[in-house]
N, C-alpha and C positions, 0 to 999 in steps of 0.2 A: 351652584347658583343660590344667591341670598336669596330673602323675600318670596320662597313658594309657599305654596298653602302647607297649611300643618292641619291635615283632617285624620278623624278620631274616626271612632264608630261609639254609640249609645247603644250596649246591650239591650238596658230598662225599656226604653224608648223606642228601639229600631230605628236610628239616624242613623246619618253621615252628618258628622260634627266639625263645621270649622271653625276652625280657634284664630279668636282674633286678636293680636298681638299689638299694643300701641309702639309705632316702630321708633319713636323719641328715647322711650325706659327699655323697652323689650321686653317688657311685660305682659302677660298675660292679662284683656282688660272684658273677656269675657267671649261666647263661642254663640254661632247657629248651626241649629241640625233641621236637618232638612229630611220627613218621613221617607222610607223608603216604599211604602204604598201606598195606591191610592187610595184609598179606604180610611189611612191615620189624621186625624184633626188633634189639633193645626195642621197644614202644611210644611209651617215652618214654625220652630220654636228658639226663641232664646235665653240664653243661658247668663245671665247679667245683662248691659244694658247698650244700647247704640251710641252712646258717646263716642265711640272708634270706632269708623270706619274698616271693614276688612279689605285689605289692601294686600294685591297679589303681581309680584311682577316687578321689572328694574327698569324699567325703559324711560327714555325720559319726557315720553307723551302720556297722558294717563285718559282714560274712560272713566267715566262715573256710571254704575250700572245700578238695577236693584239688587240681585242675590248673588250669594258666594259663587255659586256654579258659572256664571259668566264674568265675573273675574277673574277668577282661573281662565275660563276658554279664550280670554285675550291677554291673557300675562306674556305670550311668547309676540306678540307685535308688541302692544303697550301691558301697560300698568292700570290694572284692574283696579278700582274703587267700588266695592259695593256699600251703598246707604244700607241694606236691609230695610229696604222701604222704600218709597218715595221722597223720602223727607230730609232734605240737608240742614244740620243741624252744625250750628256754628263751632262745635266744637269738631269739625271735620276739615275746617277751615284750613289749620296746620298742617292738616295729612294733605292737602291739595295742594298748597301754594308753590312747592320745585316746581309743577310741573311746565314743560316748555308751553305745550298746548295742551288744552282739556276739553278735551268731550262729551258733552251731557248724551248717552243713549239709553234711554230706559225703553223697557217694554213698550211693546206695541201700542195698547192698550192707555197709558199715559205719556203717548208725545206730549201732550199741552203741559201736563210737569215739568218736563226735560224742558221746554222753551224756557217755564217761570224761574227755573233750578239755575238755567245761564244765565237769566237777567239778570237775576240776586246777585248772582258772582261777580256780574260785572257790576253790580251796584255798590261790589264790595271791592273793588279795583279789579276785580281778574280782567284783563285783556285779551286775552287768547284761550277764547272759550269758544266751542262752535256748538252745536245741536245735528246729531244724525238721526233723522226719522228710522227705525226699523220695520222692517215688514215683519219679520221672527227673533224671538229672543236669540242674545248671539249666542247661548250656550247650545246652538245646535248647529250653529255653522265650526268650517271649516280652519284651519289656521288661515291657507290661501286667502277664503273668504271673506275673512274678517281684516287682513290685510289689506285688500281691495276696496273693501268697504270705508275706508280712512286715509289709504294715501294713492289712491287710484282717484 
């Protein structure tokens, strides 16, 4: 299957490193690692810059999430979009637009993002954008789960 993650490991660092590929060139357009303790600052660090979306998954619904780790955990229903942030950055625009339906879920913690994130979209044409409130980031649900959560 195309379009899985491609994660490294950072000795220097102690990450887990995903590499973010712009899927247009197939290029490498720069990577986040994510500490593997809790004790490392940052939490998260990047390796070049958020121009590209890290984009995990073939499906033809997609999720917009914040980090790598929950776009992976819904690549097997949709197509994982993580911002690495909160922040939709027009140049993500391109990596979005197949998609049938889009789903803004961020963290718990900024649903009111996830609302402004669909607005924008639809202010930019997108039509088929919804907002799912989460109670827990999905990188800790289930496949079932996360299924349910979208087309249940």
């Amino acid at each position: 299957m195309m379009n899985r993650a491609d994660i490294k490991y950072d000795v220097a660092q102690d990450r887990v490193v995903f590499v973010v590929k712009n899927k247009y060139t197939n290029e490498y357009a720069g990577a986040v690692g994510r500490a593997l303790h809790k004790d490392t600052y940052p939490k998260w660090f990047m390796y070049g810059n958020k121009h590209v979306p890290f984009v995990c998954g073939e499906c033809d619904d997609a999720v917009i999430v914040e980090d790598c780790a929950s776009a992976c955990a819904v690549s097997g229903v949709l197509t994982g979009i993580a911002l690495m942030g909160t922040s939709l950055a027009d140049t993500h625009l391109a990596h979005i637009m197949q998609y049938k339906n889009i789903y803004v879920a961020l963290d718990r913690d900024a649903t009111t993002k996830s609302f402004s994130i669909a607005k924008e979209l639809r202010s930019k044409g997108f039509t088929n954008v919804k907002v799912k409130a989460l109670e827990d980031d999905l990188k800790y649900f289930k496949t079932d789960e996360i299924r349910s959560i979208f087309y249940d």
